[in-house]
Backbone as a chain_set.jsonl record, in Angstrom:
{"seq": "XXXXXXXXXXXXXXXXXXXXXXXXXXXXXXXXXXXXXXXXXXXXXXXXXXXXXXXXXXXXXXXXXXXXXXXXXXXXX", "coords": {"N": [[0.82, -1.163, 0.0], [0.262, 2.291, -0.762], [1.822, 4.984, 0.873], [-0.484, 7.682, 2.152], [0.264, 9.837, 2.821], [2.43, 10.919, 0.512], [0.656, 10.364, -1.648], [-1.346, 12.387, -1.186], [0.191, 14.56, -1.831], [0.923, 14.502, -4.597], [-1.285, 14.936, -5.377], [-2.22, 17.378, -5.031], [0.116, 18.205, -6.042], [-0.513, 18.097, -9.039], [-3.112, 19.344, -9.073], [-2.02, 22.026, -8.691], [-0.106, 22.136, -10.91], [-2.275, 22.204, -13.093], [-3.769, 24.722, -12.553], [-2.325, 26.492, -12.706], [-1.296, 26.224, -15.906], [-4.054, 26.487, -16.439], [-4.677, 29.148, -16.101], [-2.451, 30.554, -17.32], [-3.278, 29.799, -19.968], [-5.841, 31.205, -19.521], [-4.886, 33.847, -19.76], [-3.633, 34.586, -21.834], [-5.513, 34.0, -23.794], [-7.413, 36.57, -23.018], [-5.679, 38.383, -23.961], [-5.25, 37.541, -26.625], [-8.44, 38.165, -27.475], [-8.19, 41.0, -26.606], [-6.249, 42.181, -28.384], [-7.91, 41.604, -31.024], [-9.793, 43.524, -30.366], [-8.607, 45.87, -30.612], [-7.938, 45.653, -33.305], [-10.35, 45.867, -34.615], [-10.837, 48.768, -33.557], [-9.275, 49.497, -34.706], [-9.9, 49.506, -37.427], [-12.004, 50.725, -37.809], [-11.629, 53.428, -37.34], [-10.148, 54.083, -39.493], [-12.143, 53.627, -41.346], [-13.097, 54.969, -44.704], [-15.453, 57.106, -46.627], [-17.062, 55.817, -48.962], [-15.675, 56.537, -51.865], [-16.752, 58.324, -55.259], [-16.722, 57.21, -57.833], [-16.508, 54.232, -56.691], [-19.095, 54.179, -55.864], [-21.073, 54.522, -57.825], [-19.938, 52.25, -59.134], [-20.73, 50.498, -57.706], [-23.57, 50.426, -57.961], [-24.084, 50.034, -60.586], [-22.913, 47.692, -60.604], [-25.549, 46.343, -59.271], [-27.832, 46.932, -60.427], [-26.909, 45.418, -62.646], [-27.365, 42.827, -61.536], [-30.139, 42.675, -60.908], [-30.994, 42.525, -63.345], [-30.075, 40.369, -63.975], [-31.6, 38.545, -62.399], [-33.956, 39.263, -63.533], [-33.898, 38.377, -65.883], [-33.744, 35.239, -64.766], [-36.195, 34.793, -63.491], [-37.74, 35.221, -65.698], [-39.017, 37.113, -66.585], [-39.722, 39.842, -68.819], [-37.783, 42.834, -69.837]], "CA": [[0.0, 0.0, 0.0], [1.032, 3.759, -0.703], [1.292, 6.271, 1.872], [-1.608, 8.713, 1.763], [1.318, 11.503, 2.249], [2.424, 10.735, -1.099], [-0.996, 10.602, -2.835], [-1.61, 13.557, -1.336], [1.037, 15.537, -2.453], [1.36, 13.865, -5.971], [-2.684, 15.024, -6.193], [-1.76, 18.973, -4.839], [0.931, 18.825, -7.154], [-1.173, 17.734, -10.462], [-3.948, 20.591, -9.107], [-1.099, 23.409, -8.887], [-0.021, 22.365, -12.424], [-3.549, 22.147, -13.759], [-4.276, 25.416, -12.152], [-0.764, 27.152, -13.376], [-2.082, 26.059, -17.439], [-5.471, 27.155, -16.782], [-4.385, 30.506, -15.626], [-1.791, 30.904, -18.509], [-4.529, 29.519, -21.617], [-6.872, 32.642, -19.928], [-4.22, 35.225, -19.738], [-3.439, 33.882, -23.494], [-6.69, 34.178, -24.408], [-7.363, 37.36, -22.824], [-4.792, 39.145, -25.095], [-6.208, 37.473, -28.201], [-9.386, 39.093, -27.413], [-7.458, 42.218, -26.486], [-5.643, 42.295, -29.947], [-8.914, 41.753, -31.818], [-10.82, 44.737, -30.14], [-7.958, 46.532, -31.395], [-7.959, 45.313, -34.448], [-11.904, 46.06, -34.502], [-11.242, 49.104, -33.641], [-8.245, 50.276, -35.965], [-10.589, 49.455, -38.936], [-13.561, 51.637, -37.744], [-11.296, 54.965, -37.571], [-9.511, 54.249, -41.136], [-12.663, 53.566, -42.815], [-13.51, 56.602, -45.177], [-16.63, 57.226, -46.708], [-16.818, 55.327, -50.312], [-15.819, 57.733, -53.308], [-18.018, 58.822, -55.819], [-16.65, 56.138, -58.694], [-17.129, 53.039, -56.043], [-20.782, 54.195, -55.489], [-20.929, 54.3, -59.665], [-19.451, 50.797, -59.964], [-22.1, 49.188, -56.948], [-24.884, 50.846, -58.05], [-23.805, 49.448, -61.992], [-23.379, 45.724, -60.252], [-26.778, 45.918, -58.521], [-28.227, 47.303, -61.663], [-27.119, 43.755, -63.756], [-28.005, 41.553, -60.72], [-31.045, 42.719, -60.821], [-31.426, 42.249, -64.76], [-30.181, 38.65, -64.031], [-32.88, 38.058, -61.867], [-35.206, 39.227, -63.913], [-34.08, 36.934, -66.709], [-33.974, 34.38, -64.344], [-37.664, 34.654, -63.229], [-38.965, 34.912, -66.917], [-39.635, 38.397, -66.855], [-39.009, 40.719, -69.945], [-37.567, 43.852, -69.266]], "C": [[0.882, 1.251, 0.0], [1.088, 4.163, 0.458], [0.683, 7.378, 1.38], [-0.751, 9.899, 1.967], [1.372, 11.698, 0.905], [1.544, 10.865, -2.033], [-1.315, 12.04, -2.465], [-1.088, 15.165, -1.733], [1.32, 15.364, -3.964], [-0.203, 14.89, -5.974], [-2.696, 16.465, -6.031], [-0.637, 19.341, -6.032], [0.328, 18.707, -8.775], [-2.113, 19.146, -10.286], [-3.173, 22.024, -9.274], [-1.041, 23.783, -10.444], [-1.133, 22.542, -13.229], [-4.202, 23.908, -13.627], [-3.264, 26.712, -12.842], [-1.728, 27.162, -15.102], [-2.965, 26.792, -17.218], [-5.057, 28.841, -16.679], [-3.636, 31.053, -17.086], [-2.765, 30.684, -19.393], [-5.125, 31.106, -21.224], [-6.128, 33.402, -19.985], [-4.193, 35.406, -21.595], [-4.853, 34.346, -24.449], [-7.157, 35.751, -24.414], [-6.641, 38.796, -23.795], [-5.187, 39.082, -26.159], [-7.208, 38.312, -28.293], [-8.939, 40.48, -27.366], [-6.885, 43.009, -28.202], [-6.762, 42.326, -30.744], [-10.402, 42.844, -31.303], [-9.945, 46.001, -30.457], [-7.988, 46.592, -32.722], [-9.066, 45.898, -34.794], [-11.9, 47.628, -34.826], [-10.528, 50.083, -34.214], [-9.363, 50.426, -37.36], [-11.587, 50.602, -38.835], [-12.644, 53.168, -38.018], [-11.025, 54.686, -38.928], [-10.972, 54.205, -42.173], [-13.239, 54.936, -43.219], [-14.943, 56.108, -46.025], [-16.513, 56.602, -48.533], [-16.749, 56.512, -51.301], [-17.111, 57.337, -54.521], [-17.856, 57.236, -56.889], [-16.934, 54.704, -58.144], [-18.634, 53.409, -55.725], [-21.672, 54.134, -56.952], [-21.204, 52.527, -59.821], [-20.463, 49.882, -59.033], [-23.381, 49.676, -57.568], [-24.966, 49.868, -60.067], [-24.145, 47.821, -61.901], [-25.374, 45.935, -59.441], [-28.436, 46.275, -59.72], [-28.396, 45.315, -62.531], [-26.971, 42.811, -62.965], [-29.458, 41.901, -60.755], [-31.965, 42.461, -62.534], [-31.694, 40.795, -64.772], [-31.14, 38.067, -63.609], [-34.091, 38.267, -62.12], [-35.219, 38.08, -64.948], [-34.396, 35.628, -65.948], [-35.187, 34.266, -63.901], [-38.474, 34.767, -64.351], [-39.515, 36.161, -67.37], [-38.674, 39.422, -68.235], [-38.938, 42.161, -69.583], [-38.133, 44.839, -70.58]], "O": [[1.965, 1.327, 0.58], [0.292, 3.642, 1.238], [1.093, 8.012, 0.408], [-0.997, 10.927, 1.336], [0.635, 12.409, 0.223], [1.696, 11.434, -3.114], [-1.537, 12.854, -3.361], [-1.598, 16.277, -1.862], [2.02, 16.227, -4.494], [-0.099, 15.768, -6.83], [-3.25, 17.007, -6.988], [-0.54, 20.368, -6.704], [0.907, 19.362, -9.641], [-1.993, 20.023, -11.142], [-3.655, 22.975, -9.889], [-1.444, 24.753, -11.085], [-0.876, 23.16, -14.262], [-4.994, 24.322, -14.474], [-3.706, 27.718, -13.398], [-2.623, 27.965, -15.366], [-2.89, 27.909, -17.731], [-5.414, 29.556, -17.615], [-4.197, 31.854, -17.834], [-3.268, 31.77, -19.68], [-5.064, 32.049, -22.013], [-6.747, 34.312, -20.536], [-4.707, 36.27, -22.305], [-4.958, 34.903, -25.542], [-7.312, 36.304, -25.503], [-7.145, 39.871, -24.123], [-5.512, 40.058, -26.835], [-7.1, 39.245, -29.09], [-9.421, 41.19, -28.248], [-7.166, 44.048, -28.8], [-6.696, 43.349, -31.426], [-11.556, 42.878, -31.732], [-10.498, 47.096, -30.559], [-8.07, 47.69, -33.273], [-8.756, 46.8, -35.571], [-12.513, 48.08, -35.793], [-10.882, 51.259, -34.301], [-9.471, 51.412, -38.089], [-11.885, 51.306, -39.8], [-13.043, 53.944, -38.886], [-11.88, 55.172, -39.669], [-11.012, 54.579, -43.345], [-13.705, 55.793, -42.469], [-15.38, 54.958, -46.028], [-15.706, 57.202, -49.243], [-17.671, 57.308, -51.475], [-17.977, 56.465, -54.589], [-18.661, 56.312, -56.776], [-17.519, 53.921, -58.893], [-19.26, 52.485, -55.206], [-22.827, 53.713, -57.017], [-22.102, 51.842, -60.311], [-20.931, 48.81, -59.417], [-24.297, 48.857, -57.491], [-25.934, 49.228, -60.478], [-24.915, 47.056, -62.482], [-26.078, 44.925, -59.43], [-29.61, 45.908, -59.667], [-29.291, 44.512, -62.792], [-26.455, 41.794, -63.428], [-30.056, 40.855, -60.503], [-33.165, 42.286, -62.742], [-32.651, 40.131, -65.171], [-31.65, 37.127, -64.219], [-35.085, 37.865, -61.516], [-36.038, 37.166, -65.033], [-35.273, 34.906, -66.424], [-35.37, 33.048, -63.913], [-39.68, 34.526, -64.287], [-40.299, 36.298, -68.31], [-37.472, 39.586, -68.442], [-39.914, 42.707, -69.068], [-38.119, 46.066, -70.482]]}, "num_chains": 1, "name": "protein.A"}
């Protein structure tokens, strides 16, 4: 038979280490999230307001998707 010293220090020492990891993964994690609310919120200042020729060229595509879908439903324009 063991001695229950031993088990009980073998089973404190597995919870330390288990507890050590867990701690590091959330710090780890923590940062990720950190970095991607940065990230988030680098994009929001840079974005500018679409120029005049990109509001041209969507309005052109939404124009001949909307042709397509008329051909595609049978309808004559």
């Amino acid at each position: 038979m063991q001695d229950p010293l031993i088990i009980l220090t073998l089973a404190v020492a597995g919870l330390s280490g288990l507890a050590i990891i867990a701690a590091t993964a959330l710090r780890g994690w923590n940062g990720w999230l950190d970095l991607k609310r940065a990230e988030l919120a680098r994009q929001g200042e840079d974005a500018a307001p679409p120029s005049t020729t990109t509001r041209i060229e969507v309005a052109d595509l939404k124009e001949r998707i909307r042709k397509l879908e008329a051909i595609a439903a049978g309808v004559d324009l």
